[in-house]
N, C-alpha and C positions, 0 to 999 in steps of 0.2 A: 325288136320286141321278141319277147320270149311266151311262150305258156307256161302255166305252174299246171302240173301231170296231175294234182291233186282237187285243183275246183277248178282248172281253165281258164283262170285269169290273165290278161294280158297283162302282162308287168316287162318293163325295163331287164333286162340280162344283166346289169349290174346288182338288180334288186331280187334274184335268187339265193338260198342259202340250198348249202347242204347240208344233205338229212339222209341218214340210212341207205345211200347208194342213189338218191337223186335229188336234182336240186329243185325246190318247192318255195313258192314266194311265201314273205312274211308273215301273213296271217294264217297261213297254214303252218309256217313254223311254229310260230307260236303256239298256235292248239294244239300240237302234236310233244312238244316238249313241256306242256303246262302241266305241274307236280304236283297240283292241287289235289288233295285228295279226301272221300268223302268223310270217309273213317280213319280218323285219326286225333287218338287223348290226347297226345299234347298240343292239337290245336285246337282243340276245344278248352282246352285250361288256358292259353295263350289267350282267344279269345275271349275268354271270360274274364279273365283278368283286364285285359285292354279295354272291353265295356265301362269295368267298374273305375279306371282311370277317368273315362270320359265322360264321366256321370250318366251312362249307358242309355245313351245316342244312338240309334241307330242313322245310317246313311236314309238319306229319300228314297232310294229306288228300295232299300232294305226292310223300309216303313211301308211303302206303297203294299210289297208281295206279303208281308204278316199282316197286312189291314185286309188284303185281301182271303186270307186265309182262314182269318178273324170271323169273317162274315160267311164264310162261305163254309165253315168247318175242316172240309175234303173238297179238295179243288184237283187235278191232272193238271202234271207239270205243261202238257202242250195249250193246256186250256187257259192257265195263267199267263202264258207267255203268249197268246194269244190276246190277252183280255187286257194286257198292260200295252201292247204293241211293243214285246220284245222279242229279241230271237232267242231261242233254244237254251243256245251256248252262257247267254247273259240269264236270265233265269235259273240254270243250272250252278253257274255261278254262286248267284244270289243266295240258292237255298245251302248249298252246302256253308255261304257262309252263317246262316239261319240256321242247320244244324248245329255247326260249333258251338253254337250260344246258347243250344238248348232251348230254341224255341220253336222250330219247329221238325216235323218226322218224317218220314219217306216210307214209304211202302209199293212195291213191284207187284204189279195185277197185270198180268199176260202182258202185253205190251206198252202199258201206261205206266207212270211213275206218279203217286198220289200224294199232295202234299197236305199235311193235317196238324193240327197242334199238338 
């Protein structure tokens, strides 16, 4: 067994990747090379256009975080991802993909990230 130097995880030594001069297990790979990014027009024309393809659907966890938004105006991103029982990283997710589409906004207040229609 190995450790990943990045969260401590006990993982398999076959199930290490290398990264930037150390080797960090999968899940850490992954967040570390994810190119998701918040600001960015052509992903927000991508995803607008992909809405209007699917007769603009939102996914459920997608509906869930705008219904709550909905109701709540101004919500912190830790509060919602608290109030859904998700972590951070998935919330974060969710809203930038809720920015692309232009539904909802972000705004940085000292240390909170504020999410509002």
């Amino acid at each position: 067994m190995a450790q990943c130097p990045r969260c401590q995880a006990q993982v398999d030594e076959s199930e290490l990747r290398p990264l930037m001069g150390e080797k960090v297990c999968e899940d850490c790979y992954i967040k570390l090379v994810d190119l998701t990014k918040e600001c960015d027009p052509w992903a927000s024309y991508v995803a607008k256009r992909t809405m209007d393809k699917q007769g603009g659907k939102l996914t459920a966890d997608q509906q869930k975080l705008y219904d709550l938004v909905k109701v709540k105006q101004e919500v912190p991103l830790k509060m919602a991802a608290k109030e859904l029982g998700w972590d951070e990283s998935k919330i974060h997710q969710e809203v930038i993909t809720l920015r692309h589409l232009e539904l909802v906004k972000t705004k940085v207040l000292g240390p909170d990230t504020i999410i509002s229609l």
